[in-house]
C-alpha positions as CSV (number, residue, x, y, z in Angstrom):
1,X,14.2,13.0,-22.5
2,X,10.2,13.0,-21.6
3,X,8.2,11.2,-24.0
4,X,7.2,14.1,-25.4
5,X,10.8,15.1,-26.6
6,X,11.5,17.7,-23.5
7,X,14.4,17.3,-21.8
8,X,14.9,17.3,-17.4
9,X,17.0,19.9,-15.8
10,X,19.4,17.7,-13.5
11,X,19.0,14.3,-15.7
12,X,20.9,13.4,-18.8
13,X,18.8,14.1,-21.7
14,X,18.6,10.4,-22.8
15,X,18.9,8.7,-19.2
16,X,15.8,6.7,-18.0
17,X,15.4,7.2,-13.7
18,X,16.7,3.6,-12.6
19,X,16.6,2.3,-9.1
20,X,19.9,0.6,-7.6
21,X,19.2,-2.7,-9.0
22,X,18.6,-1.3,-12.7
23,X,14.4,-0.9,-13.0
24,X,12.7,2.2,-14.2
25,X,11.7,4.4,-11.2
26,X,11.0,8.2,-11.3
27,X,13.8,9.7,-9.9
28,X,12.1,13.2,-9.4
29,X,11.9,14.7,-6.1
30,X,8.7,14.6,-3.9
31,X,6.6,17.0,-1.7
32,X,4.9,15.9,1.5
33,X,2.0,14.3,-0.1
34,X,4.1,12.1,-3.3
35,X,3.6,14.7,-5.5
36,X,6.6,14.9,-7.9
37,X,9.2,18.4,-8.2
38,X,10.8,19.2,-10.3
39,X,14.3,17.8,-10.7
40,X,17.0,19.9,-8.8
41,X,14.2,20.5,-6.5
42,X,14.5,20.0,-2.5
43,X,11.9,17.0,-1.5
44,X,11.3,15.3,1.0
45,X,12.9,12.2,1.6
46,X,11.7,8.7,0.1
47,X,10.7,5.9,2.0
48,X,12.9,3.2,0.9
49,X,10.9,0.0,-1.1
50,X,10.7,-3.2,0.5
51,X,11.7,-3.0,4.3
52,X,10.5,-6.3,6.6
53,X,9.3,-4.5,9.1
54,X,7.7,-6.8,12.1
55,X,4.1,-5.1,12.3
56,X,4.8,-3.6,15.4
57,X,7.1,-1.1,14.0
58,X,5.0,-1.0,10.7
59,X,1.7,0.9,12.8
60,X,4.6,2.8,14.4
61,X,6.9,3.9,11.3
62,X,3.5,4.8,9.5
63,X,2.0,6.8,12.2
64,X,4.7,8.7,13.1
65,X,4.6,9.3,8.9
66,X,0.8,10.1,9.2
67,X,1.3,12.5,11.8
68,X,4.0,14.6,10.1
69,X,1.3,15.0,7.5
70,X,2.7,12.5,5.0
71,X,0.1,10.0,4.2
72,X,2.0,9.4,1.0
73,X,5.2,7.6,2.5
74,X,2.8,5.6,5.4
75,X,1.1,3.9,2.5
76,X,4.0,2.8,1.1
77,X,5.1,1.7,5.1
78,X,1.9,-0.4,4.6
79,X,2.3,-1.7,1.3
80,X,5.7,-3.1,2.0
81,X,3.8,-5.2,5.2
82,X,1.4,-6.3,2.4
83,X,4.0,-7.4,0.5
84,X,6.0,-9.5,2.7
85,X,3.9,-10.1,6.0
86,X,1.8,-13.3,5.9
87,X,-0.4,-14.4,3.6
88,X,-3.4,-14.3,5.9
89,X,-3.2,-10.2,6.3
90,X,-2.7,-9.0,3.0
91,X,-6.0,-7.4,2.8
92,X,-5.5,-5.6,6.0
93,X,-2.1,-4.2,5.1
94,X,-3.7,-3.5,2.0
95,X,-6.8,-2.0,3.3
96,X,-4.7,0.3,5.6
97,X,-2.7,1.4,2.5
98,X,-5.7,2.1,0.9
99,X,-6.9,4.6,4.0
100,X,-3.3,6.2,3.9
101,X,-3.8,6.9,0.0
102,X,-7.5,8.2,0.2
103,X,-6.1,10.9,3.1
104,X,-3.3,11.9,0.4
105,X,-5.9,12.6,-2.3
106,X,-8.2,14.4,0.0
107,X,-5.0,16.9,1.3
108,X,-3.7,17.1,-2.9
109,X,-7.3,18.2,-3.9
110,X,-8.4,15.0,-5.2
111,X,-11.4,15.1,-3.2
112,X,-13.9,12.4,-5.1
113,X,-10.6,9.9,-5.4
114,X,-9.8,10.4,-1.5
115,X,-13.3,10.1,0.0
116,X,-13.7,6.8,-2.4
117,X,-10.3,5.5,-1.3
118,X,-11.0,6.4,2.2
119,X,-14.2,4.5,1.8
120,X,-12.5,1.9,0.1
121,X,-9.9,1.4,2.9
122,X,-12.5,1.0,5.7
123,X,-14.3,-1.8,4.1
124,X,-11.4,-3.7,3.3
125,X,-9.8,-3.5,6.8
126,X,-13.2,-4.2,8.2
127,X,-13.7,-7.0,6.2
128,X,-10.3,-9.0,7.0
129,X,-11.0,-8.0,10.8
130,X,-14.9,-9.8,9.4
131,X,-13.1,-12.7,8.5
132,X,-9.9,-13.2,10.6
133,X,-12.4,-12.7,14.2
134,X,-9.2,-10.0,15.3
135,X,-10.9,-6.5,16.6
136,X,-7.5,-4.9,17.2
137,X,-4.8,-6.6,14.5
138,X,-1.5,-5.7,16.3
139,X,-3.4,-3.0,18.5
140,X,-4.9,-1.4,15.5
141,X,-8.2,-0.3,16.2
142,X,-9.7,-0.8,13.4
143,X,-13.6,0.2,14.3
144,X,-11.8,3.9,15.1
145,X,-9.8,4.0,12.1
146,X,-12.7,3.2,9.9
147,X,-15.5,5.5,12.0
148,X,-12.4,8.1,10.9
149,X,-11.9,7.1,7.2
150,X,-15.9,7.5,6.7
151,X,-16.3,10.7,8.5
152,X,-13.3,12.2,6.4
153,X,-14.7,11.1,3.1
154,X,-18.2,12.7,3.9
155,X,-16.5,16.1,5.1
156,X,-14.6,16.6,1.8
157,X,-17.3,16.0,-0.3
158,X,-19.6,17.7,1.5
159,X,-16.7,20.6,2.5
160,X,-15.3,20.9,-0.9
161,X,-12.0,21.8,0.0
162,X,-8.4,19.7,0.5
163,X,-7.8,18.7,4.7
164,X,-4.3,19.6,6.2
165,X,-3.0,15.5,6.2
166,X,-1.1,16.2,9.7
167,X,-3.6,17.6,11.2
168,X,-6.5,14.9,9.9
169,X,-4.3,12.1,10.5
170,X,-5.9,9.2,12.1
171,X,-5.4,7.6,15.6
172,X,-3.9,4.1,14.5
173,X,-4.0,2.9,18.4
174,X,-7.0,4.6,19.6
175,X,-9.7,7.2,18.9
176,X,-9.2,8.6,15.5
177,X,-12.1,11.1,15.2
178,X,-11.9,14.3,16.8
179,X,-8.1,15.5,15.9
């Protein structure tokens, strides 16, 4: 049962969504962009919580995500490299997540949210590169990425309307503008 008393088709009425290891977690389907379905409903495939990934295959896993239009699941690629990568990159990881989010609000609609995440994103990832001296973090080119995030977040606001994701995905390893 919802908090409100309503009950899920395809959950027990009085069963809170648990992950494998017992904590609350909505169990609901998702679309491309996080959005939640209804339950019963065919989604697209979680990315599985807490995965060491060496950061190699992190910019890989999360651009192959951001180029099948799912922004959504590559933030949460780079939130689990925030989460257990050193120390010293946290904000970049971070940063990057940030960038990943802002494109998801700008393809869902949310169009003052995405251009401020986007925004967001590009300072922190070029403040770590600031501080840690390190252009191209694990051949991420960070100048691009950012020159992308701030020409995305002016086009929405000044456009209006939600970007195809896939389409406006960045260029983690080279140009980003221009796709």
């Amino acid at each position: 049962m919802g908090s409100t008393g309503e009950t899920y088709p395809g959950r027990p009425g009085d069963a809170r969504d648990r992950d494998s290891e017992g904590r609350a977690r909505n169990a609901r389907p998702r679309d491309g962009l996080g959005r939640p379905l209804p339950y019963g409903a065919d989604g697209v495939p979680r990315q599985p919580e807490g995965v060491v990934r060496t950061p190699e295959e992190t910019v890989a896993e999360a651009q192959r995500l951001l180029d099948e239009g799912k922004p959504f699941h590559a933030h949460e690629v780079f939130e689990d490299a925030w989460k257990s990568g050193p120390d010293q990159e946290r904000e970049l990881w971070r940063g990057l997540a940030q960038l990943a989010v802002g494109l998801t609000h700008a393809a869902r609609g949310n169009l003052a949210g995405g251009a401020r995440l986007l925004r967001r994103g590009a300072g922190a990832a070029e403040a770590w590169v600031s501080g840690a001296g390190r252009a191209v973090p694990h051949g991420i080119d960070i100048a691009s990425v950012s020159a992308w995030a701030r020409e995305l977040a002016g086009e929405v606001e000044r456009s209006g309307r939600p970007v195809d994701a896939g389409a406006r995905a960045p260029r983690l390893r080279g140009p980003a503008a221009g796709r």
